[in-house]
Residue frames relative to the residue before (quaternion, step in Angstrom):
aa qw qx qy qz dx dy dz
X 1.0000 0.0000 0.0000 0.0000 0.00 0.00 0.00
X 0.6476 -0.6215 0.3756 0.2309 3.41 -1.28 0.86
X 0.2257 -0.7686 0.4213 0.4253 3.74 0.08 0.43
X 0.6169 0.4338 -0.0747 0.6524 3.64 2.02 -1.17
X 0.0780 -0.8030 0.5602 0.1877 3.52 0.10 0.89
X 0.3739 -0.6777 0.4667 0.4279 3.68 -0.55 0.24
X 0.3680 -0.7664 0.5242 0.0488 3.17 -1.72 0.79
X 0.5467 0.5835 -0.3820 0.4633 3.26 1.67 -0.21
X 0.1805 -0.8446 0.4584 0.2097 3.44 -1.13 0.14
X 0.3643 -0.8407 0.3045 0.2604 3.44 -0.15 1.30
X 0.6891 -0.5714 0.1819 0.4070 3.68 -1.27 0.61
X 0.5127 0.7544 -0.2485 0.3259 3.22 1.37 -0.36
X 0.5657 0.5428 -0.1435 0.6040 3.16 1.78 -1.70
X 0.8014 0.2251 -0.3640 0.4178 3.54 0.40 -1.25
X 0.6809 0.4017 -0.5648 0.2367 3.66 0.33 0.04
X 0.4188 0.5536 -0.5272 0.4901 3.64 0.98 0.37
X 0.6994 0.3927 -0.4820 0.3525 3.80 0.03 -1.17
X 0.6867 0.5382 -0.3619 0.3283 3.71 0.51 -0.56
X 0.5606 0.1777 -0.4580 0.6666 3.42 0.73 0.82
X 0.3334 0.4888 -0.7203 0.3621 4.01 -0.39 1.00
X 0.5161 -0.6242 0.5524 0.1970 3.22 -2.09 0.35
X 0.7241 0.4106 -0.4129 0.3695 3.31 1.10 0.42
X 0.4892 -0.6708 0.4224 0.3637 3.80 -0.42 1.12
X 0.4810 0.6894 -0.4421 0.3130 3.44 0.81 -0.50
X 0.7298 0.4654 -0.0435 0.4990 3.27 0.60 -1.97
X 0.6223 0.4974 -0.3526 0.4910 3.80 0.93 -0.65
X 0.6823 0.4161 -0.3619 0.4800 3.48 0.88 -0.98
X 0.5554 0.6200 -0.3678 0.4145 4.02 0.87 -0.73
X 0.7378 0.5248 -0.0871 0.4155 3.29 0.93 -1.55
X 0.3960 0.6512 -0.2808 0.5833 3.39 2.25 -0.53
X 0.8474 0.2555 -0.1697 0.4335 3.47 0.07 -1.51
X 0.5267 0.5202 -0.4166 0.5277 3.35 0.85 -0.21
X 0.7653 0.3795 -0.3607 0.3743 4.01 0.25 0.30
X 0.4179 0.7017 -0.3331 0.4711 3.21 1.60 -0.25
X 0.8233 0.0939 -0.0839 0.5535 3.52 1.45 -0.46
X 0.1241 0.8369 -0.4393 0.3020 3.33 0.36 1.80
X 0.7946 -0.3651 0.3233 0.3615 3.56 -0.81 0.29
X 0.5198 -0.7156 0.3802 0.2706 3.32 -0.08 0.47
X 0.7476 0.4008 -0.2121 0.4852 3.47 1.56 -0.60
X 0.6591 0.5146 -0.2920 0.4643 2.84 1.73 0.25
X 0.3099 0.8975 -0.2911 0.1172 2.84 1.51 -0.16
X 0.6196 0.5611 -0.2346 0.4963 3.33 1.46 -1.55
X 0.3916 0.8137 -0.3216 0.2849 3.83 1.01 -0.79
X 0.7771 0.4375 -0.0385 0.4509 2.18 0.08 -2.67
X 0.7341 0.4879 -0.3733 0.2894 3.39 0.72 -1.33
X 0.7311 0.4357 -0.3075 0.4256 3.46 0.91 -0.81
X 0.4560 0.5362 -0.4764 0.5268 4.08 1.18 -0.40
X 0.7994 0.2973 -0.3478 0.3894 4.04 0.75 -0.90
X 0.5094 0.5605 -0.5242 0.3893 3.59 0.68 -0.01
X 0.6274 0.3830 -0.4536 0.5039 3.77 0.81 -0.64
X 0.5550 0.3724 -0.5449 0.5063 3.97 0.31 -0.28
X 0.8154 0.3467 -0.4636 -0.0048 3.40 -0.54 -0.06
X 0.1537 0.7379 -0.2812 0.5940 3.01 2.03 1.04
X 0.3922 0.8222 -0.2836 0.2997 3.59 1.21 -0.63
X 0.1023 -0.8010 0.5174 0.2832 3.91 -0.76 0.40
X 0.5992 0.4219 -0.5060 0.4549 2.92 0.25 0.71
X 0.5046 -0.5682 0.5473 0.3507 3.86 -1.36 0.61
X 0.6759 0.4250 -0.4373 0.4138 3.45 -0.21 -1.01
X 0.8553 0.2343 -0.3277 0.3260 3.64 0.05 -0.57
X 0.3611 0.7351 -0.3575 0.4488 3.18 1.55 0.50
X 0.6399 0.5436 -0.1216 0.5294 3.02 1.07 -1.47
X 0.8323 0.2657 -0.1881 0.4487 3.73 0.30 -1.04
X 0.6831 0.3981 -0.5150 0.3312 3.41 1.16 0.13
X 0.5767 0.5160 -0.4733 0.4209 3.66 1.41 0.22
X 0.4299 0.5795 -0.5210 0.4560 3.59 0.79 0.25
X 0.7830 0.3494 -0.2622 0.4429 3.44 0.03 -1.20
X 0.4748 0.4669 -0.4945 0.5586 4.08 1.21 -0.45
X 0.5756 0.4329 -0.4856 0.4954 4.39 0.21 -0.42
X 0.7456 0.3070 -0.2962 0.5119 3.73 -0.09 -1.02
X 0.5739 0.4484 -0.4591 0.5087 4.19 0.27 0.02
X 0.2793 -0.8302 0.4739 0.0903 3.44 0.67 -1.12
X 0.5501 0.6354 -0.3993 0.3663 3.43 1.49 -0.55
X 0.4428 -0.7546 0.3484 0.3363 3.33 -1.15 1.24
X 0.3015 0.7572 -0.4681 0.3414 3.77 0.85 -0.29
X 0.7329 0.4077 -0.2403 0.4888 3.90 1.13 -0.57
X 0.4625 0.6146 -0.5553 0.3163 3.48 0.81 -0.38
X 0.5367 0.5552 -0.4739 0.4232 3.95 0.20 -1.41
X 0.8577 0.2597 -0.2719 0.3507 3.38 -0.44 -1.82
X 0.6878 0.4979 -0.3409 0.4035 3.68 0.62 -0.50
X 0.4706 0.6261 -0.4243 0.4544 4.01 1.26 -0.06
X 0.5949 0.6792 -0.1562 0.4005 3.00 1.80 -1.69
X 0.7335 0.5279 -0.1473 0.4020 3.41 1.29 -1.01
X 0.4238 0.7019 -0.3008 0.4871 3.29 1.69 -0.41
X 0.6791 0.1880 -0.2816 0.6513 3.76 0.99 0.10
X 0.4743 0.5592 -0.6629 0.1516 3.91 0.40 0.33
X 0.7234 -0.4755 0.3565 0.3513 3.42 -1.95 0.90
X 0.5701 0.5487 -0.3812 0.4780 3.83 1.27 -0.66
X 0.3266 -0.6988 0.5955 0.2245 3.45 -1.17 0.81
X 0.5270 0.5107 -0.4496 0.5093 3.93 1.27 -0.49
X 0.7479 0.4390 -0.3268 0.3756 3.63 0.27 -1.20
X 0.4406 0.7024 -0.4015 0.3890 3.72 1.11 -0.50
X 0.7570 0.5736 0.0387 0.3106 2.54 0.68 -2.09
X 0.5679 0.3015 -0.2250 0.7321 3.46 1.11 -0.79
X 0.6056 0.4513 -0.5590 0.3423 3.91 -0.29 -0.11
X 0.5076 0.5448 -0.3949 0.5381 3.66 1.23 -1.36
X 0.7100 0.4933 -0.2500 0.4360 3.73 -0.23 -1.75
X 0.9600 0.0408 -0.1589 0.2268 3.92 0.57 -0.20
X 0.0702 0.5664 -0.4138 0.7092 2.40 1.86 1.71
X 0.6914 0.3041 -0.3296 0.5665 3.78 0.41 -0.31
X 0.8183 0.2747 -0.3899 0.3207 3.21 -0.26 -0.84
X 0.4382 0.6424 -0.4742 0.4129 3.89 1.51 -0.07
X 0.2320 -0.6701 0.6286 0.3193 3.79 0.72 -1.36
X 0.1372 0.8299 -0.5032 0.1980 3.38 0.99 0.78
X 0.0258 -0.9049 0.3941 0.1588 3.62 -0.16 0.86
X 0.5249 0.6011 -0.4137 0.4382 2.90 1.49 0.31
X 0.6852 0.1282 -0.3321 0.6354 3.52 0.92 0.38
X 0.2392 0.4321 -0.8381 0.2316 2.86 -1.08 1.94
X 0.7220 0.4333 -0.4057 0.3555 3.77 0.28 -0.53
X 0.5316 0.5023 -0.4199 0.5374 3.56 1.52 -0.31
X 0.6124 0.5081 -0.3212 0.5135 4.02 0.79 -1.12
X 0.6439 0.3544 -0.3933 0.5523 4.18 0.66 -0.71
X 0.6597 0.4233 -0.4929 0.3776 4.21 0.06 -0.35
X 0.5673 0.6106 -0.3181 0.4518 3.38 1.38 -0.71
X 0.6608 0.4899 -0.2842 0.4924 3.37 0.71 -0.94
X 0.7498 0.2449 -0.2098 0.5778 3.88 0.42 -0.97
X 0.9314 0.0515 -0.2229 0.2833 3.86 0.60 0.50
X 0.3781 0.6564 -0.5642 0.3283 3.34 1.63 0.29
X 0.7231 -0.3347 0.4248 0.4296 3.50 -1.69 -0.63
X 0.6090 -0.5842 0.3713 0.3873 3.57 -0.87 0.29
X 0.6195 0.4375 -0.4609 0.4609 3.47 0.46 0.05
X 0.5539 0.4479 -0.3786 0.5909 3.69 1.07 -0.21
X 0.7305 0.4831 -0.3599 0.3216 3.35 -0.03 -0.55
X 0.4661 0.6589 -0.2551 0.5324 3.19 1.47 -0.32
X 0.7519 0.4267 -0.0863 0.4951 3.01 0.04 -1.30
X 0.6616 0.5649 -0.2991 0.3920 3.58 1.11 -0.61
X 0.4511 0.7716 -0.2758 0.3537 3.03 1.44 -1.24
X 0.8074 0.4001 -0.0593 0.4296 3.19 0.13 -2.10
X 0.8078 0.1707 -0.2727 0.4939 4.02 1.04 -0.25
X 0.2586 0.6439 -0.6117 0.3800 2.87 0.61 1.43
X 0.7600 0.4280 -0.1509 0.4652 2.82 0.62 -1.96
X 0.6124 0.5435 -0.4436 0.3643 4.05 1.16 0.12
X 0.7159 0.5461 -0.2537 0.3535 3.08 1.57 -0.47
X 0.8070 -0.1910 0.0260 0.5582 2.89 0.76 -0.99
X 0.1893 -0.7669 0.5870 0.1771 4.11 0.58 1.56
X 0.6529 0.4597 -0.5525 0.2391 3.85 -0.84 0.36
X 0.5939 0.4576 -0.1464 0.6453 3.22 1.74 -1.51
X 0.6988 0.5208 -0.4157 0.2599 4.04 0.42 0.42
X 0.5131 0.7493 -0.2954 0.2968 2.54 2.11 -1.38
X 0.5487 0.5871 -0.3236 0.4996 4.05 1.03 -0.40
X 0.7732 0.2614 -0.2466 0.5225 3.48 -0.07 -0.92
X 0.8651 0.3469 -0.3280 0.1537 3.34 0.70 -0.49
X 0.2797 0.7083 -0.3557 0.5418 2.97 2.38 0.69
X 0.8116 0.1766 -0.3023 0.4678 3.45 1.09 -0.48
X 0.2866 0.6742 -0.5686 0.3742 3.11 1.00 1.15
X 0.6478 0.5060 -0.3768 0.4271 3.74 0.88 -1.18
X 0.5396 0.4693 -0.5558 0.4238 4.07 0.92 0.43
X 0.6099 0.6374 -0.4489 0.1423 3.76 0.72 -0.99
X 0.6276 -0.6224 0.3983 0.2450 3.61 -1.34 0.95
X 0.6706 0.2705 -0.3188 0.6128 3.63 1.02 0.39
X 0.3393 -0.8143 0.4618 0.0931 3.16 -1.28 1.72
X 0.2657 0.4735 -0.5915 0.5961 3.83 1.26 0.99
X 0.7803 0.2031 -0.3642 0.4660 3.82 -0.58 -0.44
X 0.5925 0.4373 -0.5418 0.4052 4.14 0.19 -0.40
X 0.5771 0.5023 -0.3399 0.5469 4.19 1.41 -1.14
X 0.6337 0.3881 -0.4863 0.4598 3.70 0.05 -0.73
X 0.6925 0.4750 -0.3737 0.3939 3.67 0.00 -1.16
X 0.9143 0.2043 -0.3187 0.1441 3.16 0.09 -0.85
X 0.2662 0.7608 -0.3730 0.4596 3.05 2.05 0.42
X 0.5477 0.6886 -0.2511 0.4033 3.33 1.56 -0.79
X 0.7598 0.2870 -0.0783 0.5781 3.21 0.47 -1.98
X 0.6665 0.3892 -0.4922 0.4026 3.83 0.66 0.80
X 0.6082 0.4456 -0.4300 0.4966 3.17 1.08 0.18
X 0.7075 0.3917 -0.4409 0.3893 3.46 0.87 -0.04
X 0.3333 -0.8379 0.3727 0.2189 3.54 1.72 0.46
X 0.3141 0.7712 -0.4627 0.3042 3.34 0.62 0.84
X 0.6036 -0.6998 0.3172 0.2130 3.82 -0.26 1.13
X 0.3995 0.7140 -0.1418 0.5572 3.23 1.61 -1.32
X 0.7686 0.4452 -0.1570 0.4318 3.76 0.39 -1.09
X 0.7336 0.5306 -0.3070 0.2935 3.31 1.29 -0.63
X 0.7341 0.2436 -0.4251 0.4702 3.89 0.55 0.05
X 0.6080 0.4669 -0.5576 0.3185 3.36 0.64 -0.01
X 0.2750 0.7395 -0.4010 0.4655 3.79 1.87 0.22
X 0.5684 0.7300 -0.1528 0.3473 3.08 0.47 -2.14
X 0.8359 0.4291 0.0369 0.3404 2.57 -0.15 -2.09
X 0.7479 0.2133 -0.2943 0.5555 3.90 1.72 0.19
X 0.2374 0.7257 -0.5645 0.3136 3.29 1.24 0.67
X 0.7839 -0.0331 -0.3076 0.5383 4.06 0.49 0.53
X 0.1663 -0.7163 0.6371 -0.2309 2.46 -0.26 1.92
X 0.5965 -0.6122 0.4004 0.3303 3.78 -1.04 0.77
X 0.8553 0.2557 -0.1642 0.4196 3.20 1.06 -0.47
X 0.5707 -0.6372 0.4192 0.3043 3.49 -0.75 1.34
X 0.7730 0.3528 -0.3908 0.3539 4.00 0.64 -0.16
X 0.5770 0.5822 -0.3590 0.4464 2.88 1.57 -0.40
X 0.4724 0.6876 -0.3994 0.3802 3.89 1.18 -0.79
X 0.8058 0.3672 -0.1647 0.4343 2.99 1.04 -1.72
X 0.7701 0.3228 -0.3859 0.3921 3.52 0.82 -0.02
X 0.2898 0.6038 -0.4350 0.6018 3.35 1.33 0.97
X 0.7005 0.4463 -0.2211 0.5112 3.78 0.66 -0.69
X 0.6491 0.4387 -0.3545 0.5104 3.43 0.75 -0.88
X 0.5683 0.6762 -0.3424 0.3201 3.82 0.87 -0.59
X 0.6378 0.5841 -0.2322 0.4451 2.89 1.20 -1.70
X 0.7086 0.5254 -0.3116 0.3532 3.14 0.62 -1.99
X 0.5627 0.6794 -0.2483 0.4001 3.36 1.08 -0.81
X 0.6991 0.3725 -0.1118 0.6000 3.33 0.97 -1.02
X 0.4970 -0.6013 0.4797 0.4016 3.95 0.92 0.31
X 0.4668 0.7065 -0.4709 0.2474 4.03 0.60 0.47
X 0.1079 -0.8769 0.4612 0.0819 3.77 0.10 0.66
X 0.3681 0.6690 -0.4987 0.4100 3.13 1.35 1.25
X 0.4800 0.6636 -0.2936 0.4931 3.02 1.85 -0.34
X 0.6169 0.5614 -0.4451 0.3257 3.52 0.49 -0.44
X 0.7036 0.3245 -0.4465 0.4475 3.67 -0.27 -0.90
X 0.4930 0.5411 -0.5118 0.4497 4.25 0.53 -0.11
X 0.6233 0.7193 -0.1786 0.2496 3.25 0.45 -1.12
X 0.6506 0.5436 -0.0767 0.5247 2.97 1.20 -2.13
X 0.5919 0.4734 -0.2832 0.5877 3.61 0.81 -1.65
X 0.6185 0.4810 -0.4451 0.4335 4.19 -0.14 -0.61
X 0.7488 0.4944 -0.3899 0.2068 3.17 0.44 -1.48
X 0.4352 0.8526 -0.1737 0.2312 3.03 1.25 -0.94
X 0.6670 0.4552 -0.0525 0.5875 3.14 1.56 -1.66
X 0.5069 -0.5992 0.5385 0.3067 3.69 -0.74 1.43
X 0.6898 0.5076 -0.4235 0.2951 3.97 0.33 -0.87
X 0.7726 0.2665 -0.0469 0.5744 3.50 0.75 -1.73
X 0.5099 0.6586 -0.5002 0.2369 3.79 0.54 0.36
X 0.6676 0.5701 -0.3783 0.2936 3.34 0.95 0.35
X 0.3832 0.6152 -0.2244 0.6514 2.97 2.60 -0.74
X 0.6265 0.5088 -0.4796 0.3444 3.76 0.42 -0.35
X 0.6740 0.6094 -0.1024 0.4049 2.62 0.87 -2.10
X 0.5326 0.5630 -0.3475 0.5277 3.80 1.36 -0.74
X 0.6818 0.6333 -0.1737 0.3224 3.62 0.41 -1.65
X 0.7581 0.4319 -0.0994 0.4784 2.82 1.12 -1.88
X 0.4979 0.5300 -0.3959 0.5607 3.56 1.11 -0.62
X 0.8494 0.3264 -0.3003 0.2860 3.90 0.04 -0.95
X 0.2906 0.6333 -0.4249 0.5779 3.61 2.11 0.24
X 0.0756 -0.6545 0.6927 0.2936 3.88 0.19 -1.35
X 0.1621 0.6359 -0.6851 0.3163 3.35 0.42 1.39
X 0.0160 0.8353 -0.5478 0.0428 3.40 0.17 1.22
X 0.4348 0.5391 -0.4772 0.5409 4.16 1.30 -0.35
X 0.6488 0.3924 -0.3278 0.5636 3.87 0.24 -1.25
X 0.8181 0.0356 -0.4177 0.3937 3.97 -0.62 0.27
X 0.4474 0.6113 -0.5793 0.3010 3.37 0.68 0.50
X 0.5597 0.5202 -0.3062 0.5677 3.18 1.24 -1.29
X 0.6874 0.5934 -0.3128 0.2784 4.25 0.29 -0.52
X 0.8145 0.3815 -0.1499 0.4107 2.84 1.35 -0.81
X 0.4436 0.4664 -0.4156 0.6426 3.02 1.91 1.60
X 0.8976 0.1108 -0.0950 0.4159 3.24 1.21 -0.45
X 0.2703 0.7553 -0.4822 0.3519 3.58 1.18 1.30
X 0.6051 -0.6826 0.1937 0.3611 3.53 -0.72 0.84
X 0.8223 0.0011 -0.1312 0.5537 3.60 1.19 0.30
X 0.7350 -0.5420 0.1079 0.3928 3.37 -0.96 -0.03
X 0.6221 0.5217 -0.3128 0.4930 3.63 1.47 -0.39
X 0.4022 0.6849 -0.3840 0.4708 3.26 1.37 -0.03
X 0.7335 0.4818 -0.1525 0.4546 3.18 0.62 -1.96
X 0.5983 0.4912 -0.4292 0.4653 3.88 0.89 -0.90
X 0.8362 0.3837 -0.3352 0.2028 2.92 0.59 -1.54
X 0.4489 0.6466 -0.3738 0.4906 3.81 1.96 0.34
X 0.4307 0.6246 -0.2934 0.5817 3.78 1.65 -0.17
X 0.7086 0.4158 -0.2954 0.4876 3.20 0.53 -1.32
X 0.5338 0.6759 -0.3528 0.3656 3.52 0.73 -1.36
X 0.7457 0.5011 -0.2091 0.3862 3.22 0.03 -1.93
X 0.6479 0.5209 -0.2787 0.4809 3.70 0.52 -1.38
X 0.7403 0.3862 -0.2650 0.4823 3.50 0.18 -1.25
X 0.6018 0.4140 -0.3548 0.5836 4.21 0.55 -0.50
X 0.9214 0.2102 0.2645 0.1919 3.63 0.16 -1.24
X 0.2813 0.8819 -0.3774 0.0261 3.04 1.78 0.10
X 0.6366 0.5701 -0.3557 0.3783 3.77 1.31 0.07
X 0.4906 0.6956 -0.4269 0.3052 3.51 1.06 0.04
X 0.6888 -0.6430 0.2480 0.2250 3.07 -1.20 0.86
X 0.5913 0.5244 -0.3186 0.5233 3.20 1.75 -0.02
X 0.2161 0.9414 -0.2381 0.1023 3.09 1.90 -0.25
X 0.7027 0.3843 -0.0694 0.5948 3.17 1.57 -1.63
X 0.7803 0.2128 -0.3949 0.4358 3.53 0.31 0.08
X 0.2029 0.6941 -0.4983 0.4783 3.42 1.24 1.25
X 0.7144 0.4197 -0.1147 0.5480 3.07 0.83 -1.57
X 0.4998 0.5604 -0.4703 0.4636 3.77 0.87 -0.82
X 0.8198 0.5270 -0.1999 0.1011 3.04 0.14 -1.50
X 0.5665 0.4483 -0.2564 0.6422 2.98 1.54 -1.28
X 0.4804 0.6868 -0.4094 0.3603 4.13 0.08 -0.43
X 0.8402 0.1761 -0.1906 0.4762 3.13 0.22 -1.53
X 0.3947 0.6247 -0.4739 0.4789 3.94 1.02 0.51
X 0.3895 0.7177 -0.4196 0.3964 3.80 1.18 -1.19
X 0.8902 0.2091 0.1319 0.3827 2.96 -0.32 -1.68
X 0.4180 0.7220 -0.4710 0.2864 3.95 1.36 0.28
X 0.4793 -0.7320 0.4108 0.2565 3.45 -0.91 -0.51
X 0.4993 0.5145 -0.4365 0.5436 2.86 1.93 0.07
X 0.6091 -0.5759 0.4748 0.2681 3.62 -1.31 1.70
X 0.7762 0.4163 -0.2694 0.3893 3.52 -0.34 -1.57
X 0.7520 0.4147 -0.2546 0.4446 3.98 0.47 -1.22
X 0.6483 0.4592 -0.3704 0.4812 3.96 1.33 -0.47
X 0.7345 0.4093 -0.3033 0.4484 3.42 0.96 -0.12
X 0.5336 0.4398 -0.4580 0.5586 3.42 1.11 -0.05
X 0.6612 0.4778 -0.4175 0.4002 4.11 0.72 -0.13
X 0.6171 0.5024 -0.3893 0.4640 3.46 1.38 -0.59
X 0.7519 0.2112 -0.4322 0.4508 3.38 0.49 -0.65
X 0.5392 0.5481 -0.5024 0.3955 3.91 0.14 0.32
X 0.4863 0.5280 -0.3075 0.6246 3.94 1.41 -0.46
X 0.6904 0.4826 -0.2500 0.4774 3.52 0.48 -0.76
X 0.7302 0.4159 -0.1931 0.5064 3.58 0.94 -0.82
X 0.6729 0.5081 -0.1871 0.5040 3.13 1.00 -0.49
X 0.0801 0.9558 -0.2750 0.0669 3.76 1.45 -0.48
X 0.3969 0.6387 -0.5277 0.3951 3.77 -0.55 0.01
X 0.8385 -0.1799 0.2700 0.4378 3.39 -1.97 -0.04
X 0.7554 0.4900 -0.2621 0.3473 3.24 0.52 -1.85
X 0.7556 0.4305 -0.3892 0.3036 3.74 1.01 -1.00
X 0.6826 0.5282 -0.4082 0.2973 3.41 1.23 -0.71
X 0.4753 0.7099 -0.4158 0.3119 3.81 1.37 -0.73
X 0.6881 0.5163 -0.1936 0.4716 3.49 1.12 -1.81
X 0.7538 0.3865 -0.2923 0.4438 3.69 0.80 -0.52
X 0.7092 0.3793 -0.3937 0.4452 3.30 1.12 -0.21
X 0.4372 0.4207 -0.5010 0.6171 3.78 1.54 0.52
X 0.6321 0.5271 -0.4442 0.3539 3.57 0.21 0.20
X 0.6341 0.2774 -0.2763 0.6668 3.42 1.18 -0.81
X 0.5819 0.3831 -0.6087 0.3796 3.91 -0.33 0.28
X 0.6061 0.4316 -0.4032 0.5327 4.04 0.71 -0.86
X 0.9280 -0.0377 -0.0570 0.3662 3.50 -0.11 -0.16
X 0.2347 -0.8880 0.3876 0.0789 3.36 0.54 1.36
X 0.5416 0.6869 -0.2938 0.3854 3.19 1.40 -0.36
X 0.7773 0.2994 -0.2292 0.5036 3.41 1.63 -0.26
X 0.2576 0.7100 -0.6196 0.2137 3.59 0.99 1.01
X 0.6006 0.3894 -0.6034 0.3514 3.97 0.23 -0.19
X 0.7163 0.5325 -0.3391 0.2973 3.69 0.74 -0.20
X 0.8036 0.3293 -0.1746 0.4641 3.27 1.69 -0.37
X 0.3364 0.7477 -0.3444 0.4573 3.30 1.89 0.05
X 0.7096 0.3848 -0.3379 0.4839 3.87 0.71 -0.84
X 0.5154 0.5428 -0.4721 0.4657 3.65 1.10 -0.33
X 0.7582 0.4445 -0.2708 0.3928 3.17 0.02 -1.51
X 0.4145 0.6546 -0.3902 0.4974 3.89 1.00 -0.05
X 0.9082 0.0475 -0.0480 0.4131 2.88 -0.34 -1.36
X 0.3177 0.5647 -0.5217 0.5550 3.62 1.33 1.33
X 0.7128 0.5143 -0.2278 0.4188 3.18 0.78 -1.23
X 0.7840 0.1403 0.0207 0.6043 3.76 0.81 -1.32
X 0.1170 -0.8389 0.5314 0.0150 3.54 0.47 1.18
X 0.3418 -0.6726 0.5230 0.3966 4.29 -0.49 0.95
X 0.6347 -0.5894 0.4077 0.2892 2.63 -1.89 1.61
C-alpha cells in the first residue's frame, strides 16, 4: 500500500471517468483534461466537446473551461452554441472561454450577447470581447456603459481601460456618478488607467473600503496623486493598506514632504514580527528601491539577524538589478 496515495488523475482515467454515471466524477474528469500532455491534447479536446452536450451543468461547465485552456479550434462552434445554455454558470464559462481562446469567430455572437443576453452574460461578455479583439470592442463596449445593470456598466468599463484607448475617456467621465458605489469605483479605476484625474476624488472615497482599498491605492499611485496617499497613509483601513500607500507615495514621489514617514513606516514593519505585514514591507521595500531601500534592509537584518534568509534575496536583486 501507498504511504502517499496519489491524487492526480491520469488522462487515461479521466477519459474513462467521463462516461461514468456520476456527474460528480464527469465534472472532475472534465477538469482534469484541460491539462494533459501535449500529445494528447487533441483527444481530450474532442472526448470534451462531446461533454459539453452533458446533462448535467457542472460538467458542462468544466468541460468548456478546460476546451478554453486546450484552445483547440474545433470547440468554438459548440461553445458559441452554449452562449444561450439555460445554465447561467455554463453560459458564463462559454463567454470566459471563447475569450481566453481569442476566438474570432465569436465576437459577433459575444457582441449580441453583450447588447442582449441576460446580465450575467453580459458581464462576462464584456471582458472577452476586449480579449479578442480590443479595437473592434471599443464600440459595443462604449455602449455598454448605458446598460441598466451596474456589474455590466463595471465590467465594460474595466474593459475599455484595459484596452486604454483615449476614445473611452468622457464617455468614462460621463459615469463617474453612477448609482452605484462599485460601479463609480470601477469606472474610476478606468479613468485612472487612462491618465484621467477625474478619477481621483472616486478613488479616495474607495480607498476607504477594506475590499477595494488596495486598487485605490494602486490607481492613485499611477495618477501621482501623491497629497491623496500622503493623507492615506494615516488614514487607510489597516496597516498593509497604509504601507502599501507608503509604497505608493515613494514610487510617484519620493520627495514629498510626507516622504520620510513613508519610509518610517514601511521600516519599522522590516523588522516586526508579524509574518504576513513584514513580508508585504519587504516586497514593497523592494519595489520601491534605491539607496534608501537597501540601507533600511540592511538595518533590518542587523536588528534581527534571524531574518536574513528573508531579506538577503531582496537586497540581491537591489543590489544586482538584471541587465
Amino acid at each position: 500500500m501507498a504511504l502517499f496515495p496519489q491524487t492526480t488523475i491520469t488522462t487515461d482515467a479521466a477519459l474513462r471517468d467521463l462516461a461514468s454515471d456520476k456527474p460528480r466524477v464527469r465534472a472532475a474528469a472534465a477538469v482534469a483534461l484541460g491539462d494533459v500532455e501535449p500529445e494528447r491534447a487533441a483527444e481530450a479536446a474532442g472526448a470534451l466537446i462531446r461533454a459539453v452536450d452533458d446533462g448535467d451543468p457542472d460538467v458542462r461547465a468544466s468541460a468548456i473551461l478546460s476546451l478554453g485552456d486546450l484552445g483547440d479550434a474545433r470547440a468554438v462552434e459548440p461553445l458559441v452554441l452554449r452562449l444561450d445554455d439555460g445554465a447561467p454558470s455554463v453560459r458564463q464559462c462559454a463567454a470566459v472561454a471563447l475569450g481566453r481562446m481569442r476566438a474570432a469567430a465569436a465576437f459577433a455572437p459575444l457582441c449580441r450577447a453583450l447588447a442582449e443576453g441576460p446580465p450575467d452574460l453580459r458581464f462576462q461578455a464584456a471582458t472577452s470581447l476586449c480579449e479578442i479583439d480590443p479595437a473592434r470592442a471599443l464600440a459595443p463596449l462604449t455602449a455598454a456603459l448605458a446598460d441598466g445593470d451596474p456589474e455590466v456598466v463595471g465590467a465594460a468599463a474595466l474593459a475599455l481601460g484595459a484596452i486604454g484607448d483615449e476614445s473611452a475617456v468622457e464617455p468614462l467621465a460621463a459615469r463617474l456618478d453612477h448609482r452605484a458605489p462599485r460601479t463609480r469605483f470601477d469606472v474610476a479605476y478606468a479613468l485612472a488607467g487612462l491618465g484621467d484625474e477625474r478619477a481621483v476624488d472616486t478613488l479616495v472615497r474607495a480607498a476607504a473600503d477594506r475590499e477595494l482599498s488596495w486598487d485605490a491605492i494602486e490607481a492613485l499611485e499611477g495618477l501621482g496623486a501623491a497629497d491623496r496617499l500622503a493623507d492615506l497613509i494615516e488614514r487607510a483601513p489597516d496597516v498593509e493598506h497604509r504601507l502599501r500607500a507608503a509604497a505608493g507615495l515613494l514610487a510617484c514621489a519620493a520627495g514629498h514632504p510626507a516622504g520620510d514617514r513613508a519610509r518610517a513606516a514601511l521600516e519599522a514593519s522590516l523588522s516586526g514580527r508579524r509574518t504576513r505585514r513584514r513580508t508585504l514591507a519587504l516586497e514593497l521595500v523592494g519595489k520601491v528601491g534605491g539607496d534608501w531601500a537597501i540601507a533600511a534592509l540592511e538595518r533590518a537584518a542587523a536588528a534581527r539577524p534571524r531574518l536574513r534568509d528573508e531579506i538577503d534575496p531582496v537586497l540581491r536583486a537591489l543590489r544586482e538589478p538584471p541587465p
